[in-house]
N, C-alpha and C positions, 0 to 999 in steps of 0.2 A: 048740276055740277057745271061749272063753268069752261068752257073752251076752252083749251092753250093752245095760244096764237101763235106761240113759237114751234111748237111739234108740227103744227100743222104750215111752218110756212118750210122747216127742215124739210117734213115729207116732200112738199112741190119742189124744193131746192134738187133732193136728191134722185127723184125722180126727171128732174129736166136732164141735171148732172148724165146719169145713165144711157139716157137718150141721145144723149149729144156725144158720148163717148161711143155708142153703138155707130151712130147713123151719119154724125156731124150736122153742125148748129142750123140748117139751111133747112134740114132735113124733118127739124123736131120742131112744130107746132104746137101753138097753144093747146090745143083738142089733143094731141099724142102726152101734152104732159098733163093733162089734167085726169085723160082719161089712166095712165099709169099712177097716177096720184092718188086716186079716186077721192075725186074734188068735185066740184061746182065751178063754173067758170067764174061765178060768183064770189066763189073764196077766194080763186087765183089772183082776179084783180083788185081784193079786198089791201092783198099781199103786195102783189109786181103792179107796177099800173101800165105794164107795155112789156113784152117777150123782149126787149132791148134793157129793160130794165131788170128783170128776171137776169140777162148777160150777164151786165156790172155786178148783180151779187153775188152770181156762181164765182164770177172770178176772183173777187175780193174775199169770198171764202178759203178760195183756193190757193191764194196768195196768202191769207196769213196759215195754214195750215203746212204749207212749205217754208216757210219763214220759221214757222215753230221749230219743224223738223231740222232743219239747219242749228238752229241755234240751241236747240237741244243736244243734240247731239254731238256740236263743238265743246260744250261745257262737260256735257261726260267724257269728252277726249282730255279735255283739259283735266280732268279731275284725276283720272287715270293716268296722266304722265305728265311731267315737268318736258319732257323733250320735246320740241315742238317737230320733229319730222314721225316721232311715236303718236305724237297727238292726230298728224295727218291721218299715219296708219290707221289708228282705230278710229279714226270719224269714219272714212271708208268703210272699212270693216263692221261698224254699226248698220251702217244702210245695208250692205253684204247679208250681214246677219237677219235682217227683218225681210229682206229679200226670198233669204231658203225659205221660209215660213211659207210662202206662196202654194197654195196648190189649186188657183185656178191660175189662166193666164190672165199676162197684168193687162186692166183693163183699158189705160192707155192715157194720156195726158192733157187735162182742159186746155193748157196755154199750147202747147200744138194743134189740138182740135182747131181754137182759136185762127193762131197766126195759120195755119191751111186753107181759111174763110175770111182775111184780115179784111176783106171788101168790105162786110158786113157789119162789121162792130164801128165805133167812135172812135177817135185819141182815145178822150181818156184813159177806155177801154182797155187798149190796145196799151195804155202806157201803166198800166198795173203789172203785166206780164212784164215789161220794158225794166219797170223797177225794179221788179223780184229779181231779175237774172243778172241786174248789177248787183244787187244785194249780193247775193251766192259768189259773186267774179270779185268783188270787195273783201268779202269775210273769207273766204278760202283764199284768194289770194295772197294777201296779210298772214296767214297761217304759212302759205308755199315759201314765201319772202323769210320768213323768219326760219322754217326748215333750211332754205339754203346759204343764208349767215351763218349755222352751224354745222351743216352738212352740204359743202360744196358735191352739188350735183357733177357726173359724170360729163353732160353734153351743157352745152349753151342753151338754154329755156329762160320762154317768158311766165313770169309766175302769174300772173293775168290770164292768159291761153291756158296755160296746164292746169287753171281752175276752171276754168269754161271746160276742158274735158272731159269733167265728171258729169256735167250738164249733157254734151253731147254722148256719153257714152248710159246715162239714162235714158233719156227719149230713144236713141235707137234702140234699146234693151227693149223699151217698152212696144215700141213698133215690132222687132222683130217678135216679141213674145206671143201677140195679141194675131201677128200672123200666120204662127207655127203652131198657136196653140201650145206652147212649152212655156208652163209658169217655171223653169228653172235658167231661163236663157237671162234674166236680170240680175240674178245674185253672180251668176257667170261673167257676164260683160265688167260688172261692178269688180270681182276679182282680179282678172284682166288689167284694170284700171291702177289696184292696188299692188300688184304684182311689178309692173313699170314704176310705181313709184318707188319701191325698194332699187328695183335693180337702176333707177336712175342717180338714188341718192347711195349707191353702196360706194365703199372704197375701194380706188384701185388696186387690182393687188402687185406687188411688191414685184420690180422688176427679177430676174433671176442673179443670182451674185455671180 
């Protein structure tokens, strides 16, 4: 029966992945991923032709799998509401939802892994992560812009930054989760998140007569 080159280059992918999530990239050698692998050093380099190149794919994995996640779940917001500050809502609320499902803690995030260690990587590298997190500050933003042409927010906000919040209210989710050992601290932060978007875009209420 013939080999599949792809299972077996996933297995090394996801086995590096792990390790680098446990220990950090500095930390995980060729010999720790092969030997979690359970590879050949033989096969590893059949695959990666260098542990910098093994990098570039983790990340480029990992880049389009949050790029999926984004866009997936923009389009089910969109499908489920014409309003675009409801559409916010439940984009939130989607991550929210896949979040409770956790019952280990979260195991923590490649492109911080990364940018913790930026010494180590390339540009290019380094500009995959770069990309993705405009993508996400472009796509959410566009969505916040268009909530607040309908629904004039309460305070002065830039819709640029208050999409970058959801960013920075994951990665710490994810830090604090993987440090407390509480896989329910993400879907909480993410709540958090979604809870200031209501009460940012709610209406004033009605002075007293």
């Amino acid at each position: 029966m013939p080999r599949n080159g792809s299972t077996t280059r996933t297995t090394i992918m996801d086995a590096a992945e792990a390790l680098i999530l446990e220990t950090g990239f500095s930390a995980t050698s060729v010999d720790r991923v092969i030997d979690r692998a359970g590879v050949t050093k033989g096969t590893f380099f059949y695959h990666f032709q260098s542990k910098a190149g093994l990098a570039r794919a983790l990340v480029e994995r990992y880049a389009e799998h949050d790029l999926n996640n984004l866009e997936s779940n923009l389009a089910r917001a969109e499908k489920l509401s014409r309003d675009p500050l409801q559409q916010l809502l439940i984009f939130v609320g989607l991550f929210e939802e896949a979040a409770e499902a956790l019952t280990e803690p979260y195991p923590g995030c490649l492109f911080a892994s990364y940018c913790s260690e930026a010494g180590l990587f390339d540009q290019d590298t380094l500009q995959i992560i770069r990309d993705t997190m405009t993508t996400w500050r472009t796509r959410l933003g566009a969505k916040i812009e268009e909530a607040m042409a309908k629904h004039p927010p309460r305070l002065d906000v830039d819709a640029d930054s208050l999409a970058d919040m959801i960013t920075v209210a994951f990665e710490g989710a994810f830090m604090l989760s993987k440090s407390l050992s509480d896989p329910n601290v993400v879907s909480q932060q993410l709540g958090h998140y979604r809870n200031y978007l209501e009460l940012l875009f709610a209406e004033a209420p009605s002075a007293p007569a």
